[in-house]
C-alpha positions in Angstrom: 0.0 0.0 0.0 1.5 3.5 -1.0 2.6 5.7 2.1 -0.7 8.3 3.0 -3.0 6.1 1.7 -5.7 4.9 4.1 -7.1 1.0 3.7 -10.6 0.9 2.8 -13.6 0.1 5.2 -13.4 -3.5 4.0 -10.0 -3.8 4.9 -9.9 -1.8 8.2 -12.7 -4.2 9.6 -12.1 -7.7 10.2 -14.5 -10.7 9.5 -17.1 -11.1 12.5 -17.9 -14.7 13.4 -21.8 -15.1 13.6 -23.1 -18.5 15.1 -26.3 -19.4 13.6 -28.6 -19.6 16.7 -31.8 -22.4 16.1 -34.5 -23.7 18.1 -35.2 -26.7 16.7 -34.0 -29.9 15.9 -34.6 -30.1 12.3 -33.1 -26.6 12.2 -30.1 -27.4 14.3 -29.2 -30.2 12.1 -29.4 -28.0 8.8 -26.9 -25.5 10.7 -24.8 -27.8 12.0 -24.4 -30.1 8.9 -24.9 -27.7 6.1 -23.5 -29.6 3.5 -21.5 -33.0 4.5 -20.0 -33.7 8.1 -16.8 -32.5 8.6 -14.4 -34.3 9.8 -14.6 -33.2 13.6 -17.3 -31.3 15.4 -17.6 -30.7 18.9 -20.4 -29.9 21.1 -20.8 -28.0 24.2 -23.7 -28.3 26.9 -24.7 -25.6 29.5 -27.8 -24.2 30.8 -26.7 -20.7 29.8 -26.2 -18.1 32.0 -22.5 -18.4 30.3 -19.7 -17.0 31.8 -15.3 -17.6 31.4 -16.1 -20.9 32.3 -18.1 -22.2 29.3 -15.7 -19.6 27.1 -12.9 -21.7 28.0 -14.9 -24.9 26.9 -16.1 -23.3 23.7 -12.0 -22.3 22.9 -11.0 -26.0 23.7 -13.5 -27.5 21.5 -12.5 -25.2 18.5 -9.2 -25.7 19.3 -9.9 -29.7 19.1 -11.5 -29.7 16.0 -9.8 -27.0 14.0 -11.1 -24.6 11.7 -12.5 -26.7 9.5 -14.6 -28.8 12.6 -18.0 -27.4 13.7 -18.4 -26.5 17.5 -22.1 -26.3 18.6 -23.3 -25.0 22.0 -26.1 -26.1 23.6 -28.4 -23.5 25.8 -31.0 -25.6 27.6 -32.0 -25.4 31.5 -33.4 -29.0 32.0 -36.2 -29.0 34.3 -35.8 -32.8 34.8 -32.1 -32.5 37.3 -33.9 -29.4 39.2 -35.5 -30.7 42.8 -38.1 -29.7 44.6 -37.8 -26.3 46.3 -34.3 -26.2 43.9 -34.0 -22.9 41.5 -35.4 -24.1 38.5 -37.5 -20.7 37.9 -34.9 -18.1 39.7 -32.1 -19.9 37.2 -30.9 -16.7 34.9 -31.5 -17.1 31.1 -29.6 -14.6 29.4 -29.8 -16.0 25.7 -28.7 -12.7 23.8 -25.6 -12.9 25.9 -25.0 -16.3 25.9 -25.0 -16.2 22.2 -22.6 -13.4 22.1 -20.1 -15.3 24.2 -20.1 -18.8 22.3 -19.5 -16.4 18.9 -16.8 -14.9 20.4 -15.3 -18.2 21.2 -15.8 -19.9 18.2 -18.9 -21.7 17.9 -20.8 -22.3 14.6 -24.2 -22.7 15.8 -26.2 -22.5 19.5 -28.8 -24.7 19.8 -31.6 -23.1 22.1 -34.3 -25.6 22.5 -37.5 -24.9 24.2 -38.5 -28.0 26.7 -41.6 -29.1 24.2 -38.9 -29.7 21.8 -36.5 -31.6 24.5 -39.4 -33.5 25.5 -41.7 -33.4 23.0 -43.9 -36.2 24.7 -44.2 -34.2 27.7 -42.1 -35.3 30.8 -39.9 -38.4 29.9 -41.6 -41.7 31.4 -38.2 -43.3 30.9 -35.1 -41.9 31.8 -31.5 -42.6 32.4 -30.5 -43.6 35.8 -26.6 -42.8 37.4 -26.4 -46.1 39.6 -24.4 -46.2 43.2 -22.3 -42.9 41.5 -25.3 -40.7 41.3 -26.5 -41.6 44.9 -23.2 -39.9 46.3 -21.9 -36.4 47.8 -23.8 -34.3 45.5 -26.4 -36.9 44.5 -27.6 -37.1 48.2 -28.2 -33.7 48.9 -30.2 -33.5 45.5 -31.6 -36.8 45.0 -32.7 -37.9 41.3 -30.2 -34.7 40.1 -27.9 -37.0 38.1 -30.7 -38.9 36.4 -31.7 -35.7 35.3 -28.6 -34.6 33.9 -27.8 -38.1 32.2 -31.3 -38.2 30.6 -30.6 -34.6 29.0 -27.5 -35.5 27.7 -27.9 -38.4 26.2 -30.5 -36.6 24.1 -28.8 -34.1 23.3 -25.3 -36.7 22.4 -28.0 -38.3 19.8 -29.4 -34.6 18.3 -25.6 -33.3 18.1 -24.1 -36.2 17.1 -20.6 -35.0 18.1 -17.3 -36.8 17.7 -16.4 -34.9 21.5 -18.1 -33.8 24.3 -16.5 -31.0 26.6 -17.6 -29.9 30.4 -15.7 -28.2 33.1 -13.8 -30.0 36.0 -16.0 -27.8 38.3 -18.6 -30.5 38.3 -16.3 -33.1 39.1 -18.9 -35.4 39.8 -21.4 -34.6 37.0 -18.1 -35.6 34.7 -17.4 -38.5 36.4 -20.8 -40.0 35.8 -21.5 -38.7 31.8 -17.5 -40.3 31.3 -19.0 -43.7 32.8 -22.7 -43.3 31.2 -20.7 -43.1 27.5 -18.5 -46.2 28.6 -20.7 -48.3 30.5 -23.2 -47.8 27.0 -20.9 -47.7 24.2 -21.8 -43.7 23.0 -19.6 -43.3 19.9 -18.0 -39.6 21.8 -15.2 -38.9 23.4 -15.9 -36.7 26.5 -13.1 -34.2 27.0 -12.8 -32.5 30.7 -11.3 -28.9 31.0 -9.8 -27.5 34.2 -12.0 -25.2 36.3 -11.6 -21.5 35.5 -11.1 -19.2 38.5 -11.5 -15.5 39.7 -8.5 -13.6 40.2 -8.7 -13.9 44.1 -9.5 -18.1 43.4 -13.1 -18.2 43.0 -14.1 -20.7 40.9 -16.7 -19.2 38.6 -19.8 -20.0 38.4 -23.9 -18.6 37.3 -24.9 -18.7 40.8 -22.0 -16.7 41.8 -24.3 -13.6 40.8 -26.7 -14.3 43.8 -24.0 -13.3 45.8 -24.0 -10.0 48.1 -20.4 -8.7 48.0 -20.4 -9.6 51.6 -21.3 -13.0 50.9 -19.0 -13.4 47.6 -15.8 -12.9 50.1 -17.3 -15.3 52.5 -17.2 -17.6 49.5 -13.3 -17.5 49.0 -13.2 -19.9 52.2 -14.0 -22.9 49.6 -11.4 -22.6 47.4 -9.0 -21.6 50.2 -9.8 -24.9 51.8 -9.2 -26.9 48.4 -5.9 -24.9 48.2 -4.7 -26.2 50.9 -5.7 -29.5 51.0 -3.8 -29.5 48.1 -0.2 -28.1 49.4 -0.3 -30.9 51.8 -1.1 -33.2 49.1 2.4 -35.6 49.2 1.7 -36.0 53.3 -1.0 -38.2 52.5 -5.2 -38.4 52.8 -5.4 -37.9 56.5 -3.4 -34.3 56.0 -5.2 -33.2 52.9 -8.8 -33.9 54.7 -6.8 -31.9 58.1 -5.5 -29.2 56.3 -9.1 -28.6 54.1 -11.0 -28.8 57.4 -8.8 -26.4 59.3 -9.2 -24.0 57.0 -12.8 -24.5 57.0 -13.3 -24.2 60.5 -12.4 -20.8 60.7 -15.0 -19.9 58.3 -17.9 -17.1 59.2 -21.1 -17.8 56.8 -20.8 -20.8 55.5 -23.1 -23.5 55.8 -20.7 -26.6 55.0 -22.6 -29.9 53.4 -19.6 -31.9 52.8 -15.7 -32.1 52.2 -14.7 -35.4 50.6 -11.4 -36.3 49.0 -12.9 -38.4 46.3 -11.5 -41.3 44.0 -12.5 -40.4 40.6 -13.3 -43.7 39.0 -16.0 -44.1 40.9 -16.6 -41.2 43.3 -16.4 -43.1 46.5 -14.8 -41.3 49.8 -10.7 -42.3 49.3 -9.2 -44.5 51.6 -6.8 -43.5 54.3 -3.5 -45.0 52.7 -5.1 -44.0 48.9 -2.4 -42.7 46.7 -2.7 -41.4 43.3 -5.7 -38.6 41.5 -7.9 -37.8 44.0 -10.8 -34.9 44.1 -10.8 -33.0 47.2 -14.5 -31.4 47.1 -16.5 -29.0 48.8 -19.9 -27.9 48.7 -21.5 -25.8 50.9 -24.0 -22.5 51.6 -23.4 -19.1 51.6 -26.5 -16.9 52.7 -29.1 -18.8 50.2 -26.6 -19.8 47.6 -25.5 -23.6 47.3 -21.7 -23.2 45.6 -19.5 -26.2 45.0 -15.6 -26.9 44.2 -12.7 -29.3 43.8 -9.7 -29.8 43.0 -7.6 -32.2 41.5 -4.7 -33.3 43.2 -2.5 -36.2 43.1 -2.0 -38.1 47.0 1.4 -39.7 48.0 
């Protein structure tokens, strides 16, 4: 370009990624699959309400596939893994924004079901259950949660199609049981976990952090300061990880603790005392009116 001369419009602007946002199934599929398959896609499940979390998810599944895969988001809150008296009609749905965010990140298409077109028979008489796995730590403060959550996605694994599958580390648990659902019944998907994504100050984000009063929000740090160290003390051995967690728990003001586990992730039973190797140290808890969970993963000597 010859000095003084300005580049035009067209070239000062770059090329906006749009993601084609659909409702339906039969639209979703003629988004998704325009012409043939390529030869990755990827697909991403939240209930919106997206945040840096489900960025990071989006970015790893474009990343996976390349720029010649498909990445798909799903934005659906699934009334079937909300119990009674849970926050099924409080749950934010912020679908302009949610869109704007998976775009950003580099999805091709959201898919933003309503329920009648989830569960177009009205509410499923047969469902998915998560076995001994679903029963545990998370599963017995919300019972049926996990059946829920299984039933949902292996709808949506069918509708998508996807050669992977990506959710955060932050539900340790809720991975644990979708990785075993897809092995224990042969789904043709490879379920890809990414590592939890955290506040500056340690915070594991999260859609219900924004029922937090900023009072309540630095009462909330006590969680992951608990899994932090838990996890400094990690090569001492179980009994010191569960000591260290707790101690730092105990000096805690406003927060209504429901467990601390350090978990064996094959099957998310409570580790033995001379376990060694990945373990989930987990924490889930109140603070004021707002049920927050956490883990980390560590490795135990």
């Amino acid at each position: 370009m010859a000095r003084g001369k300005q580049p035009s419009k067209a070239q000062r602007t770059p090329k906006v990624h749009r993601a084609i946002v659909t409702n339906t199934v039969d639209d979703f599929e003629a988004a998704f699959w325009p012409d043939e398959r390529p030869v990755d896609n990827a697909v991403v499940m939240t209930m919106g309400a997206l945040h840096e979390g489900h960025a990071a998810l989006v970015r790893a599944a474009r990343k996976q596939v390349g720029p010649e895969g498909r990445v798909a988001v799903t934005v659906f809150v699934n009334p079937l893994q909300f119990g009674a008296g849970e926050d099924l009609d409080r749950y934010p749905r912020t679908l302009d924004a949610d869109v704007k965010l998976a775009e950003e990140n580099g999805a091709d298409v959201v898919f933003a079901p309503s329920v009648d077109e989830v569960y177009p028979n009205g509410e499923p008489q047969v469902r998915l259950a998560a076995g001994p796995m679903g029963e545990r730590f998370e599963g017995a403060t919300r019972p049926g949660h996990f059946d829920g959550v299984l039933t949902v996605v292996a709808k949506l694994l069918h509708i998508t199609d996807p050669d992977y599958a990506f959710f955060g580390e932050k539900d340790a648990q809720q991975l644990a049981i979708i990785q075993r659902m897809v092995a224990d019944l042969d789904f043709d998907v490879e379920i890809v976990g990414v590592p939890t994504v955290r506040e500056e100050d340690g915070l594991a984000r999260s859609s219900r952090n924004r029922y937090l009063s900023e009072e309540e929000r630095t009462r909330a740090l006590a969680l992951s300061k608990a899994l932090f160290a838990g996890r400094d003390v990690a090569a001492q051995g179980p009994k010191a990880v569960r000591e260290a967690a707790a101690a730092a728990l105990d000096t805690a003001e406003g927060v209504d603790l429901d467990y601390l586990a350090l978990i064996d992730p094959h099957d998310f039973t409570e580790a033995a005392d001379d376990f060694q190797g990945e373990a989930v140290l987990a924490v889930a808890a109140k603070v004021g009116s707002t049920r927050l969970i956490d883990n980390v993963r560590i490795i135990v000597r």
